[in-house]
Structures are given as C-alpha cells and as structure tokens.
DRENDO-1510 file (C-alpha; in Angstrom, 1 decimal, always signed):
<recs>
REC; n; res; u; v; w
REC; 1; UNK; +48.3; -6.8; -25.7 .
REC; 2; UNK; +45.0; -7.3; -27.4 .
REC; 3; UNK; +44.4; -6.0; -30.8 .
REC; 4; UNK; +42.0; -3.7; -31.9 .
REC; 5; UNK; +39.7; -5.8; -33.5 .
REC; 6; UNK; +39.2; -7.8; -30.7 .
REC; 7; UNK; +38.1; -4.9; -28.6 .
REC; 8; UNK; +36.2; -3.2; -30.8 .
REC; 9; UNK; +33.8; -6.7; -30.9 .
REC; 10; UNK; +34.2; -7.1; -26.9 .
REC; 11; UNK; +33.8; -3.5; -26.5 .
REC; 12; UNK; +30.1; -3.4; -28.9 .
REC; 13; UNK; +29.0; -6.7; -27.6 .
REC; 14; UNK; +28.9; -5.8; -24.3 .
REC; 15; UNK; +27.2; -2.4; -25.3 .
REC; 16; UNK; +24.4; -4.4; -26.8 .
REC; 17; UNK; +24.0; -6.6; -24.3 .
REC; 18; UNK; +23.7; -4.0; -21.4 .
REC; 19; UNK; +21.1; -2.6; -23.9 .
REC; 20; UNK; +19.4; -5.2; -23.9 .
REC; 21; UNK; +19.3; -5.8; -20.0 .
REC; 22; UNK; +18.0; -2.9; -19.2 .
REC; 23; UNK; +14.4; -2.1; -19.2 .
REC; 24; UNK; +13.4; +0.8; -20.9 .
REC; 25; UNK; +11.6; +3.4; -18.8 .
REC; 26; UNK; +7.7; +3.1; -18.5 .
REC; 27; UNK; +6.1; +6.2; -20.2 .
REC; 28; UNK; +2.7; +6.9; -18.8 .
REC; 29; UNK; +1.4; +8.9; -22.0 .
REC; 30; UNK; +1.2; +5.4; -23.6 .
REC; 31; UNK; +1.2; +2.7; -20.9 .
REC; 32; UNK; -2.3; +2.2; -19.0 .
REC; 33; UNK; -4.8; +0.0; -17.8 .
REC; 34; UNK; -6.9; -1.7; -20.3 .
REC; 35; UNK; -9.1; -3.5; -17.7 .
REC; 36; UNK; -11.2; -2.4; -15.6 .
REC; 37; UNK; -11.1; +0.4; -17.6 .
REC; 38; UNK; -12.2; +3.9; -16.3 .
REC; 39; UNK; -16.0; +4.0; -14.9 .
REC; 40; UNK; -17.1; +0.5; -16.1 .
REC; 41; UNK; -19.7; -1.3; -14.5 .
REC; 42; UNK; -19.0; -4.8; -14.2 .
REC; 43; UNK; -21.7; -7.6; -13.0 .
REC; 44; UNK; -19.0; -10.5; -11.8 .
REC; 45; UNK; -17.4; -11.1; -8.4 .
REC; 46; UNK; -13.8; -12.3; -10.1 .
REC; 47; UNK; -11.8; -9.4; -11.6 .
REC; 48; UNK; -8.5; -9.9; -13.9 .
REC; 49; UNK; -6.9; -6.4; -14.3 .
REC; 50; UNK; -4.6; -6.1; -17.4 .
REC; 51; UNK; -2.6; -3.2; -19.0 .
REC; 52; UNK; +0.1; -2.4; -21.7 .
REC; 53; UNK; +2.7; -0.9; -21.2 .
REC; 54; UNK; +5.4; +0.9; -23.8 .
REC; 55; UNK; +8.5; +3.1; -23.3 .
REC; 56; UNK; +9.0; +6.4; -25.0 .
REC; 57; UNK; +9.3; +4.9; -28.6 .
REC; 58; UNK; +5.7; +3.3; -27.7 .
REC; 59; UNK; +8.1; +0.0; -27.8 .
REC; 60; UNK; +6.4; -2.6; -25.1 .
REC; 61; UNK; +8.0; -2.4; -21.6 .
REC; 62; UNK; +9.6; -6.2; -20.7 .
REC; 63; UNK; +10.0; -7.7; -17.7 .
REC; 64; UNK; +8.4; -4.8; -15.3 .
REC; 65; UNK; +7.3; -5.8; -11.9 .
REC; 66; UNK; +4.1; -4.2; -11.5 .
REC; 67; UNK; +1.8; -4.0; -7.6 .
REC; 68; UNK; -1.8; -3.9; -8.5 .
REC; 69; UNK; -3.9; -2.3; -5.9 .
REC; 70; UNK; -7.3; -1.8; -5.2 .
REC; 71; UNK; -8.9; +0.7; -2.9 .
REC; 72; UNK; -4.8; +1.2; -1.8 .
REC; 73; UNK; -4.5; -2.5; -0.8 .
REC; 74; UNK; -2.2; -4.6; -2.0 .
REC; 75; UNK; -4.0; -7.6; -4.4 .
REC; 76; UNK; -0.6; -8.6; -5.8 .
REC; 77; UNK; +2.2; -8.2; -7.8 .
REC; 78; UNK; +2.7; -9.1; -12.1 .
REC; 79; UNK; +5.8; -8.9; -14.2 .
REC; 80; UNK; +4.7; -7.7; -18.2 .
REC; 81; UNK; +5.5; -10.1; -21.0 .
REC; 82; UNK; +7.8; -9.2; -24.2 .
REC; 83; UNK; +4.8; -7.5; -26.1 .
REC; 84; UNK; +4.4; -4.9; -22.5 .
REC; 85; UNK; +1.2; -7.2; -21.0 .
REC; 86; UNK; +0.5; -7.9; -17.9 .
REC; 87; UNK; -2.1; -9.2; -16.1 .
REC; 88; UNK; -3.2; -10.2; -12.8 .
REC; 89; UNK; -6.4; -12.1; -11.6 .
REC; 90; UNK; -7.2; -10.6; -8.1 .
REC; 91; UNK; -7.2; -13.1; -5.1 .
REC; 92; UNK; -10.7; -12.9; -3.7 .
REC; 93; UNK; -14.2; -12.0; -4.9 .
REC; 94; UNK; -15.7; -8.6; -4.9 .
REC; 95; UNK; -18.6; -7.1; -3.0 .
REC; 96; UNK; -21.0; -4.7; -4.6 .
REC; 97; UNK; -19.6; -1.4; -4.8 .
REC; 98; UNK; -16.8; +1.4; -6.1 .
REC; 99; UNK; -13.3; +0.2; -6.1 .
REC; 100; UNK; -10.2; +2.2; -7.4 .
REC; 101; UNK; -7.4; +0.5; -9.3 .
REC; 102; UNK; -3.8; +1.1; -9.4 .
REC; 103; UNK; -0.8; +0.1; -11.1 .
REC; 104; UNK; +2.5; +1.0; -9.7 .
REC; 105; UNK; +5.8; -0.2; -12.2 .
REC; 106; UNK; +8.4; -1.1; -9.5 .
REC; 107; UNK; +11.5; -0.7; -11.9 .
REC; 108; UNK; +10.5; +2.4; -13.4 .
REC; 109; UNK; +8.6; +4.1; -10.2 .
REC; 110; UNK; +5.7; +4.9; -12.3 .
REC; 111; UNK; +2.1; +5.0; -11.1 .
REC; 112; UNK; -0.4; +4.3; -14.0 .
REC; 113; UNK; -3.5; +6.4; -14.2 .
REC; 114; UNK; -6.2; +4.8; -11.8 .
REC; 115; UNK; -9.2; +3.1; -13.1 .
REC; 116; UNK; -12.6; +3.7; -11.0 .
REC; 117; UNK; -14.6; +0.9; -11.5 .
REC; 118; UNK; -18.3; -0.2; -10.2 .
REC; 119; UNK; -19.1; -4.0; -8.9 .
REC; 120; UNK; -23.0; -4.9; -9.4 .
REC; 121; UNK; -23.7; -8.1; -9.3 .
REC; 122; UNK; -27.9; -7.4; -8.4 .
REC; 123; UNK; -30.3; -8.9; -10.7 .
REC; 124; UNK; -32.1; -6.8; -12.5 .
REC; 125; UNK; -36.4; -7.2; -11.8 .
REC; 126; UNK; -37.8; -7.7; -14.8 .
REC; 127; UNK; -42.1; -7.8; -14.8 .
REC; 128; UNK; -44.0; -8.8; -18.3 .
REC; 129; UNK; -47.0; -6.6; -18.5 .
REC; 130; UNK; -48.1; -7.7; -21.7 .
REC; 131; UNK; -49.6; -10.1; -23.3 .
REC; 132; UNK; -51.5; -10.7; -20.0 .
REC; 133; UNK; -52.3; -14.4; -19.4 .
REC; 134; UNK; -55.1; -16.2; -21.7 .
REC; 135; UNK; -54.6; -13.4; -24.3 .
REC; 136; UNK; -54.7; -14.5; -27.6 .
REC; 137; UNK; -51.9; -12.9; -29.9 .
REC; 138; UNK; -52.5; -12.7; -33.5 .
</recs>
C-alpha cells in the first residue's frame, strides 16, 4: 500500500507536468500578425511573415503549429518559439500586386486576423528640373 505522502508528490507532479504539456489556447484579442502588417506597401520580392502569439493571460503561446497562407495557398507551415514568435520566410518571390495573409494555429483552430498587404517593386521616375545644366549656383 503506498502511503500518503508518496501520492500526494506523484499525484501533483504529474498535475504539473500535464500543465505543462499542454498548450494553452491561442486568444485572438492578443495574438496577430506583426508582419506584413495590415495595408503596408512593401518594395521587395522576398517576404518573411511573423506574429506573436499569447493565451488568455497574454502569456506567449509555445509550440503552436501554425499554416501561413497567402491569397488562400498554402506557403508553409511554422511552430512559435517559448516567447509566442513565429516566423516563416515564404518560398518564392512575389509579383507586383495585392496579397492577403493568413495565419491558421493548428492546435488551437484559430485563424489570426488577415493582413492585406501591397507588393511594388517599380522604380519610382525621378526628373531634376532645377538647377538646369551650366547654371551657376551661388
């Protein structure tokens, strides 16, 4: 028979390490997606999308598998570190253009809110009117 002691220890350690296991819900009131964030304009071809996410104590979200998408493909899938980051360089370079990004957590079955984002990669044309050449400035 095994004393009371004993299973009072067994019985808490194995409380805290279930607690421990689990992975706290994603809340969506403070988990999003820091880059791209909503409406920016961004002039390269390469995009890294990154987020936070925290539970409902605003504590950070470990070990999440997250699917980034963009325009509803499928770019790739991330797991968050122990302070709730993740991050995910997308695959292949971007065209000019609008794009909508997701973030689904897998674990928790939470969709982050969407970032719209604009590609524009065109120089701008820049003309010098003035000084006109041969002017003297003084």
């Amino acid at each position: 028979m095994m004393d009371f002691k004993k299973l009072l220890i067994l019985t808490t350690a194995t409380l805290c390490y279930e607690h421990l296991c689990q992975a706290a819900p994603v809340n969506i009131r403070y988990s999003l997606i820091n880059f791209p964030y909503h409406s920016a304009y961004i002039n390269a071809k390469q995009l890294t999308v990154t987020g936070s996410l925290l539970d409902d104590h605003k504590s950070p979200v470990i070990n999440e598998t997250l699917e980034i998408f963009l325009n509803n493909i499928l770019m790739g899938k991330t797991v968050s570190n122990n302070d709730g980051i993740f991050e995910l360089q997308l695959p292949q370079d971007l065209l000019d253009g609008q794009y909508v990004v997701t973030v689904f957590c897998l674990e928790s079955e939470v969709l982050l809110e969407p970032s719209i984002i604009t590609i524009d990669t065109t120089l701008p044309s820049i003309a010098i009117t003035s000084p006109h050449e041969h002017d003297i400035i003084y």
